[in-house]
C-alpha positions in Angstrom: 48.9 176.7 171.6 49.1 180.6 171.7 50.5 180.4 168.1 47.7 179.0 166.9 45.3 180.7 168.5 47.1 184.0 167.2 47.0 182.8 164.0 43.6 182.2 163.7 42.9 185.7 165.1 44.8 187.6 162.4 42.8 185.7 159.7 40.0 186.2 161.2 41.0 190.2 161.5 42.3 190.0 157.9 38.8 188.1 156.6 37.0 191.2 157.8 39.3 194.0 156.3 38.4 192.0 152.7 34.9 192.3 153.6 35.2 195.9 154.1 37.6 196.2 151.5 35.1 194.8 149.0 31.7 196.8 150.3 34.1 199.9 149.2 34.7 199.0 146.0 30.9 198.9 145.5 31.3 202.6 145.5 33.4 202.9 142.8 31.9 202.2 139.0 33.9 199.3 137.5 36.0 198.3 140.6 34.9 194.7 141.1 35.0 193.9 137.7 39.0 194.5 138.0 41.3 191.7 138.4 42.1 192.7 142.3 37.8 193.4 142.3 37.2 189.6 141.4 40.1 188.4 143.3 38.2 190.4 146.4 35.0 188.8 145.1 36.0 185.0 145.1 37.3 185.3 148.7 34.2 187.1 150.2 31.2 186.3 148.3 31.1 182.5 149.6 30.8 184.3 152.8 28.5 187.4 152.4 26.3 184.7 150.3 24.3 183.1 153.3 23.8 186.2 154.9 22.4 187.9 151.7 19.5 185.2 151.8 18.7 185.6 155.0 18.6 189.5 155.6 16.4 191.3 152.4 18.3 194.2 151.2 16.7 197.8 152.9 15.6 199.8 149.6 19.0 200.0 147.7 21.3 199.2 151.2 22.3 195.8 151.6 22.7 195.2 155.3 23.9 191.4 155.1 27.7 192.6 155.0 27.7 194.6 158.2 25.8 191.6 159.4 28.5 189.6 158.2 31.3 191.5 159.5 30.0 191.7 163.0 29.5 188.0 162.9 33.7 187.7 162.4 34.1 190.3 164.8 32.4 188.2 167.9 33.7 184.6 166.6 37.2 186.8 166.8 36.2 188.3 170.4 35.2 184.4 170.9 38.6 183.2 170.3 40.3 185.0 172.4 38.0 184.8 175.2 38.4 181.0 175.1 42.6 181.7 174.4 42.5 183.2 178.2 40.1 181.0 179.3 42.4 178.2 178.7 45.6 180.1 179.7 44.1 181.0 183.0 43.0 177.6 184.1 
């Protein structure tokens, strides 16, 4: 049970450092349109994609992805909440 639980953690954990990974390249001219830019792009665009239509972009800042990011960030705090709520009981 605490395998699996551990395991879903670290993908959750590695799901956000794409995220980040991929708002980066948005600084860079001509990095998502690399190989490892679209390979970033079809892993986190499904996910970013709901939360872009939801929350308008500020002026030129899209805010969707921090959105996004802090949305893994509780379902991971979540998880292992309910990982010691069941190993306590």
């Amino acid at each position: 049970m605490a395998f699996l639980f551990e395991i879903l953690f670290t993908a959750l954990n590695i799901y956000s450092w794409i995220l980040i990974i991929y708002i980066l390249l948005s600084w860079f001219p001509g990095a998502r349109e690399s190989s490892f830019g679209e390979i970033l792009a079809k892993l986190a665009e499904p996910f970013l994609e709901p939360f872009r239509k939801i929350i308008p972009p500020l002026g030129m800042i899209d805010i969707s992805p921090i959105v996004a990011i802090l949305v893994l960030r509780f379902a991971a705090s979540g998880l292992r909440e309910l990982y010691y709520m069941i190993v306590t009981l």
